[in-house]
LOKE-117806 format. One record per atom (N, C-alpha, C): residue in one letter; x, y, z. Coordinates in steps of 0.2 Angstrom, whole numbers, plus 5000, padded with zeros to 4 digits. Example, Ala and Ser with C-alpha at 12.3 -4.5 7.8 and 13.67 -1.06 7.14 Angstrom:
A506649725039 A506249785039 A506649845039 S506449895035 S506849955036 S506450005039 
//
This chain:
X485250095009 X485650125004 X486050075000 X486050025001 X486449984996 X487049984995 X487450025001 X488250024997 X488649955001 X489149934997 X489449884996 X489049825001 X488649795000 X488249755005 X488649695007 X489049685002 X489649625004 X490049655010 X490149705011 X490549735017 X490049755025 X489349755025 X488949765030 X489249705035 X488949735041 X489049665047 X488649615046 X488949555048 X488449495049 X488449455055 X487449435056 X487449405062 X487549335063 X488149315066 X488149245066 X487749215070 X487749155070 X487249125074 X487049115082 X487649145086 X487749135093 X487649215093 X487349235091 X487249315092 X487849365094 X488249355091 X489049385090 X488849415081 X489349475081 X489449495074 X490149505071 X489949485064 X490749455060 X490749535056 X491249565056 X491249635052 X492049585045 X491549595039 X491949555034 X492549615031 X493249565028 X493749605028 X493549625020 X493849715020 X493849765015 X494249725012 X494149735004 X494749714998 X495349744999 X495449795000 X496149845002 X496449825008 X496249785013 X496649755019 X497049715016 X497749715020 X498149665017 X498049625024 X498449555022 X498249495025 X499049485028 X499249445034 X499649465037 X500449445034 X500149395030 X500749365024 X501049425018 X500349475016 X500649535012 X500749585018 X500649585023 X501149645025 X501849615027 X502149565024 X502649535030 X502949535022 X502749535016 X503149515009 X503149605007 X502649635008 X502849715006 X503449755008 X503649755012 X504149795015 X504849735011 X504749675010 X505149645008 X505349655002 X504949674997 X504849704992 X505249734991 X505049794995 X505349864996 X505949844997 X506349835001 X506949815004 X507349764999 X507249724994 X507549674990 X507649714984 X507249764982 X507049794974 X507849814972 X508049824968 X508649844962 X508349904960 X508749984962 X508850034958 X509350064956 X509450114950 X510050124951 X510550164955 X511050174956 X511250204961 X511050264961 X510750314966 X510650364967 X509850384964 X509650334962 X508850344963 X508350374968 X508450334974 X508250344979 X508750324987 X508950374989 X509450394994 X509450334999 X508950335005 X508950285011 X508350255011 X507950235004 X507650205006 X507550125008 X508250095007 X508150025007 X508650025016 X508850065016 X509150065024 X508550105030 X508150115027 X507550155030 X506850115031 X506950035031 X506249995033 X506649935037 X506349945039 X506149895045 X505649825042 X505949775044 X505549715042 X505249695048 X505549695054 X505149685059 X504449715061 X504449765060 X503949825063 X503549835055 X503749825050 X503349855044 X503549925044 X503949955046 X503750045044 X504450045040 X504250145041 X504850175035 X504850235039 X505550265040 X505650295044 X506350335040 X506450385040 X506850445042 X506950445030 X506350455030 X506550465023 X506150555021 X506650565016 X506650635013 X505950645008 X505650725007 X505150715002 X505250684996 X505750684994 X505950664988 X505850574989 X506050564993 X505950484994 X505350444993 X504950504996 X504150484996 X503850494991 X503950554985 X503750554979 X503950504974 X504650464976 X504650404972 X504350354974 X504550344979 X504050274983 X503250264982 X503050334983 X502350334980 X502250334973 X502450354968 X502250364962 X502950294958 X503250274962 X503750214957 X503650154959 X503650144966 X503950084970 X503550054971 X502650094976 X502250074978 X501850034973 X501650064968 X501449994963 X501749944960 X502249934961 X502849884959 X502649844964 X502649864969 X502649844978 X502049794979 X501349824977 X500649834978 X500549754972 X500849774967 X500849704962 X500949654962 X501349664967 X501749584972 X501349574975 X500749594978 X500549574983 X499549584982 X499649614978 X498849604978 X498549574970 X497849594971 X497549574966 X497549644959 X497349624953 X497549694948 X497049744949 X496549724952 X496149784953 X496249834959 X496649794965 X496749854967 X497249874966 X497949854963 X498349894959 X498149954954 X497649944951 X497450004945 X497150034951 X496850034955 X496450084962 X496950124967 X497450084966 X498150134971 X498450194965 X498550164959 X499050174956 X498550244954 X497850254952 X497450304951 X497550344958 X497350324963 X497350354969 X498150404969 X498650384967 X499250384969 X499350454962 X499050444958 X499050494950 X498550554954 X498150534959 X497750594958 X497950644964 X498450624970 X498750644974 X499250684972 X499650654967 X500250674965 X500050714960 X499450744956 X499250794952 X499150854956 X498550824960 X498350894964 X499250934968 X499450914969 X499950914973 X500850954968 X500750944962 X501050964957 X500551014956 X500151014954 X499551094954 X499851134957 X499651104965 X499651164972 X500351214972 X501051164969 X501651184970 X502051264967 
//
């Protein structure tokens, strides 16, 4: 089939196989800087409720945040966030991703 052939397995020489990393995998330096992103940013008050009290640097997560929190996170922060840390192409891939989610989803409502 020919899909992404960069991404297939490969046989190294001791007959062990290497499975190469996906361009959207972050590396363990961007998952330790994204949340930090998140947690340093400046908005204004009452933008967004708890989400800078609501990450965790240790662990990488987010936790006890409202929908409302997550509609901006996704559609404001997260390419803010993503820009920091990756290259431009997958930023324009998120940021699409994240316009076609929050379309269908304002449709449905």
């Amino acid at each position: 089939m020919q899909i992404r052939p960069n991404l297939h397995l490969v046989v190294l020489p001791n007959d062990k196989y290497h499975l190469p990393v996906a361009p959207y995998n972050l590396s363990v330096d961007e998952k330790t800087s994204l949340p930090k992103v998140l947690k340093h940013l400046k908005v204004p008050n009452g933008y967004v409720s708890n989400i800078f009290r609501s990450i965790t640097l240790k662990e990488h997560k987010l936790f006890n945040l409202k929908s409302y929190d997550y509609h901006i996170l996704i559609e404001h922060l997260l390419p803010i966030a993503f820009g920091a840390v990756k290259d431009d192409n997958l930023v324009v891939l998120v940021c699409k991703l994240f316009n076609f989610f929050l379309s269908n989803y304002v449709q449905k409502s």
